[in-house]
Phi, psi and omega in degrees: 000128164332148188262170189270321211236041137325118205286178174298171189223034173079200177215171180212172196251140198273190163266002154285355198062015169274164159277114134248150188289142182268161208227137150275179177283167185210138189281160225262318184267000142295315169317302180293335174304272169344326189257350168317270177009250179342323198280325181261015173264276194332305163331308192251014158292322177286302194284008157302316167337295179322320180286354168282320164304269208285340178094178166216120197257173200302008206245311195285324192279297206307349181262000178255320175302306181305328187287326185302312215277354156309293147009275156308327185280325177281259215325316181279288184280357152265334169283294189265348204269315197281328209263309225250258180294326164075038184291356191206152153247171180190138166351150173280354208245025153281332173267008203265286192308314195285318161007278230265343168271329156311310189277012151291007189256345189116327155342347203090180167224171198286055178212264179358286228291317195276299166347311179276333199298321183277323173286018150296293174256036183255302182262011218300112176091081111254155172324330208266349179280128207294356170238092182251151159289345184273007178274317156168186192282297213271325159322273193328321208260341186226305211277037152263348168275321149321330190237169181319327183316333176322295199287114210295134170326315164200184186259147168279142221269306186320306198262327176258344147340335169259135160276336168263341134320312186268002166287307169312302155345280202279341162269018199304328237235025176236337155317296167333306165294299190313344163276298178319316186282352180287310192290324188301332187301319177286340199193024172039213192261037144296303161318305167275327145341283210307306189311304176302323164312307200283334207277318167288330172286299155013286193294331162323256126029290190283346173301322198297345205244345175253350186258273190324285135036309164249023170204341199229121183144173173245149172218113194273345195253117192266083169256173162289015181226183181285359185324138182213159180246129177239133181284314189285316168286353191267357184268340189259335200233014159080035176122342183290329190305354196285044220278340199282311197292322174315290161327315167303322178202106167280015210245343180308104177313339215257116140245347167276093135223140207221163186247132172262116165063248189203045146271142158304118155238117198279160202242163171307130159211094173261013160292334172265000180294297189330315211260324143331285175287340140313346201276306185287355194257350167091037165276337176212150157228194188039039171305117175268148155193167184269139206289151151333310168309268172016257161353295198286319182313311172306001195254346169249330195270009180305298220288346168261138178270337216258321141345287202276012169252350167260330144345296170291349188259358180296086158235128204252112178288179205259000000 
């Protein structure tokens, strides 16, 4: 059987003459896990359908706001701020617990998540990324999932190293079901309607940061891609929309903040009021984020490249 953990192997030239990233091998049943993903997002795009039968009534709409934004809150703050970037440390078993409420959203599990993530910002808007916005809007917000690109170049060493991250990994696609028979259990098949709405804005929403994200916006922060901070995707996704300032420092908890005139100025980011109040419960330490001075500096030496790579490396605890 293929081995999971075969290291990257580079890249190579298609018969197009593009660079693509060489895949490691991956065994027939993580391949078939990983394919799930995808098969039960359409699912639960086809089960909306169901709430034009049934309605949704105010019980129903507060289960779909609730499931979105919990949800949402495991994939921003534990998929990408804790797992991904390591902007706080925390207990293993808040990454365990946030995991395992991520992979109820549809999302994947976190060795997925974090793979493509990180070749996100190894490439970002270049060919080799597996979603670039310079491919078009809509490749970017869906149709890379779709294609071979789905399937992550590799797994991070990090996230499979926990045997219960990587179980979670490899089963992602059964919390899921298992939140759908919870709602029908709960509201019947209203309930469960209501679960396929949050689950389909959800999948939106968090898309919305790789389509809107690179094209709609402001970038106050000077990089090499197209990143941009949007107020509407950064109020649906608790903070992520904030992406260009992301870029400048991916390593940050705290992404809402932007410069006005030649001011520091904070923005809604409520993954970090979160990761804050975990901070107080004595749940996360070491909160990274960049001193003012930072900030206001990046903002002219962003024009220097060879600058703005000593920058990102630049970390101010909280």
């Amino acid at each position: 059987m293929p081995s999971d953990h075969l290291p990257y192997n580079g890249v190579s030239t298609d018969s197009k003459g593009l660079t693509r990233l060489r895949k490691q091998n991956y065994s027939g049943l993580t391949l078939a896990a990983y394919w799930m993903g995808p098969i039960l997002i359409v699912v639960c795009h086809l089960g909306i359908i169901l709430s034009l039968f049934t309605g949704l009534s105010v019980g129903a709409w507060l289960w779909v706001i609730l499931l979105y934004w919990v949800r949402m809150l495991a994939i921003t703050a534990i998929y990408h701020r804790l797992l991904t970037h390591k902007a706080y440390s925390s207990p293993r078993a808040i990454k365990w617990i946030g995991s395992l409420v991520a992979t109820t959203a549809g999302q994947m599990g976190p060795s997925w998540w974090k793979g493509h993530h990180e070749e996100h910002h190894r490439f970002t808007d270049q060919i080799t990324e597996p979603h670039a916005s310079t491919v078009g809007f809509w490749w970017a917000h869906y149709r890379w999932l779709l294609s071979s690109n789905f399937i992550p170049t590799r797994l991070p060493s990090d996230i499979e190293q926990d045997a219960a991250l990587r179980t979670l990994d490899r089963l992602h696609f059964l919390p899921l079901i298992a939140l759908g028979g919870l709602s029908y259990a709960v509201g019947g098949l209203e309930y469960l309607a209501a679960f396929f709405v949050s689950t389909v804005i959800l999948f939106h929403g968090v898309a919305l940061v790789n389509s809107v994200c690179h094209k709609f916006g402001s970038q106050p922060f000077i990089t090499d891609n197209n990143s941009r901070n949007n107020g509407l995707a950064a109020f649906l996704t608790l903070g992520e929309g904030w992406h260009n300032f992301h870029h400048a420092f991916p390593w940050s908890a705290r992404q809402g903040l932007t410069i006005v005139g030649e001011r520091v100025c904070y923005l809604p980011d409520f993954t970090f009021l979160f990761i804050r109040c975990l901070a107080s419960l004595g749940l996360a330490a070491k909160i990274k984020q960049p001193s003012k001075e930072t900030v206001l500096a990046s903002r002219s030496c962003y024009q220097d490249k060879s600058k703005a790579r000593d920058l990102q490396h630049l970390r101010v605890g909280s």
